[in-house]
Structures are given as C-alpha cells and as structure tokens.
C-alpha positions as CSV (number, residue, x, y, z in Angstrom):
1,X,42.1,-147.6,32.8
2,X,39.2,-148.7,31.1
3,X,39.1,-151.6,28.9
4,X,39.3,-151.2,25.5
5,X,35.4,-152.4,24.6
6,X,34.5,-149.7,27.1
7,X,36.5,-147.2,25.7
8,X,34.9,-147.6,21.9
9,X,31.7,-147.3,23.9
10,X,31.9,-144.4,25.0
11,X,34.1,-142.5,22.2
12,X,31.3,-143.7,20.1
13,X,28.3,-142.2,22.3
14,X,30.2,-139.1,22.6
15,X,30.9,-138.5,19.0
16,X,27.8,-139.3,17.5
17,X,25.5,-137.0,20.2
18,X,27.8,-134.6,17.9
19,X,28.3,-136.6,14.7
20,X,24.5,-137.4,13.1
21,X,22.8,-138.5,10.4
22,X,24.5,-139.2,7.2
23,X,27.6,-137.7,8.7
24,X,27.4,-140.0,12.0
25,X,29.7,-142.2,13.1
26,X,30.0,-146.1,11.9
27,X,31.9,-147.4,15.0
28,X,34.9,-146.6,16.8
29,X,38.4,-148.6,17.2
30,X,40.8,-147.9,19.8
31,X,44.3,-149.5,21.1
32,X,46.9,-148.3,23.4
33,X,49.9,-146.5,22.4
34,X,52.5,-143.8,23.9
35,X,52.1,-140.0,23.5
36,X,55.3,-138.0,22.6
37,X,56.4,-137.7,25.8
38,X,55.9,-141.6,26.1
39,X,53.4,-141.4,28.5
40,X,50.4,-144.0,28.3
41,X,47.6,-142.7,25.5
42,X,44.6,-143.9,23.4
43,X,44.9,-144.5,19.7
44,X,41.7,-143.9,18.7
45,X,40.3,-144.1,15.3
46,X,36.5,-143.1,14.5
47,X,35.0,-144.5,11.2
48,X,32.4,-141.9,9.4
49,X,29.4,-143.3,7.3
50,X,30.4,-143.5,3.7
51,X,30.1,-140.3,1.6
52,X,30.0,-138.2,5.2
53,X,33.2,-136.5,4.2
54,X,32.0,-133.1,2.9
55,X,29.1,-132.8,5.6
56,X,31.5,-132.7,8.4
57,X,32.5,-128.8,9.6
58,X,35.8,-127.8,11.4
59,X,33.6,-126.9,14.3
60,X,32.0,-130.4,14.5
61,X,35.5,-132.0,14.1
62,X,36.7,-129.5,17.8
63,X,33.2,-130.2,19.1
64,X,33.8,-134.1,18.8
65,X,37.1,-133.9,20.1
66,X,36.1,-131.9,23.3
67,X,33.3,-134.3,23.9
68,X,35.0,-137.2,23.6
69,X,38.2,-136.0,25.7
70,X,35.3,-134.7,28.2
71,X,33.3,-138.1,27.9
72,X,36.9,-140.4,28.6
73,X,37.6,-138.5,31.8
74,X,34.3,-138.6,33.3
75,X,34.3,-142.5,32.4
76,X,37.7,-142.2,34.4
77,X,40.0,-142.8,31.5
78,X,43.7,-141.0,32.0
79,X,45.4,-141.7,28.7
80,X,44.9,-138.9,26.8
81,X,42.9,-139.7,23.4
82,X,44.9,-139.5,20.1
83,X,41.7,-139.4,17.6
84,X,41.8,-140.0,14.0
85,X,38.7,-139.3,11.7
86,X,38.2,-142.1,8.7
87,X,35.3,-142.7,6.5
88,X,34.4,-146.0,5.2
89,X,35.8,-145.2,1.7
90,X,39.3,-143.9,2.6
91,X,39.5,-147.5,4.6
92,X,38.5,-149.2,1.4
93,X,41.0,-147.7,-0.7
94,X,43.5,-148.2,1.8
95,X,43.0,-151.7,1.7
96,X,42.7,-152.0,5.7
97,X,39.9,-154.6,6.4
98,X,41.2,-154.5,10.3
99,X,38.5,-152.0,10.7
C-alpha cells in the first residue's frame, strides 16, 4: 500500500497527462475507505481548475479513470480507486475548505 502523499502523486500525474489546460487538474486528495464488498479501497477526489466544468468530455472523464486505475497498479497500489471529479467552484459553494 502506498502512502497517501504518494498516492495523490501519482493520481495527479495520471490525470493531468489526460486532464490539460484550463480543464487540468488543481490537486488531488485521497483517504482510505471500504468498497461495497468491504474490501480495502481509495477515496479519491480530483479537484478541476475553476470554470473547467463544460470543457471536460465523457471520453476524458473514462480516459482519466483508466489512467489513473492503470497508473495505481503499476505504482503497486491494490485498493481499488473510488474517484470523484470536483471543480473549485462546486467546493466553494459547498462550503468544504478541507480541500
């Protein structure tokens, strides 16, 4: 298992080689959590530059996904990645400064 720094490192470099520009990626935050079988898995939430919303496609939300699964194995991770998407705004209105 990697530790948790290591683990935003490489969800981040994964995600942005997919994620760039104004739609890139701001930083990542991860913590452990169960899966729905209760097996060991990665909460992992990726925070999008403001306004990068309506430049993200479907097929750059599955490529980012694949990478990033791909990317955590080869880094030797086993806990499957849970991955939320977030963009600076939505965390603002949410009122969540943990980000």
């Amino acid at each position: 298992m990697l530790e948790l720094t290591k683990v935003n490192e490489v969800v981040k470099k994964a995600a942005s080689a997919i994620l760039k520009g104004p739609a890139g990626v701001r930083r990542v935050e991860s913590e452990p959590t169960l899966d729905s079988q209760g097996d060991e898995a990665l909460h992992v939430t990726i925070v999008l530059k403001r306004g990068s919303a309506d430049r993200i496609s479907g097929d750059n939300v599955v490529d980012t996904l694949v990478r990033v699964e791909r990317a955590l194995r080869a880094a030797r991770e086993e806990r499957f990645p849970i991955v939320d998407f977030v963009t600076e705004e939505e965390l603002e209105s949410s009122g969540d400064t943990e980000f």
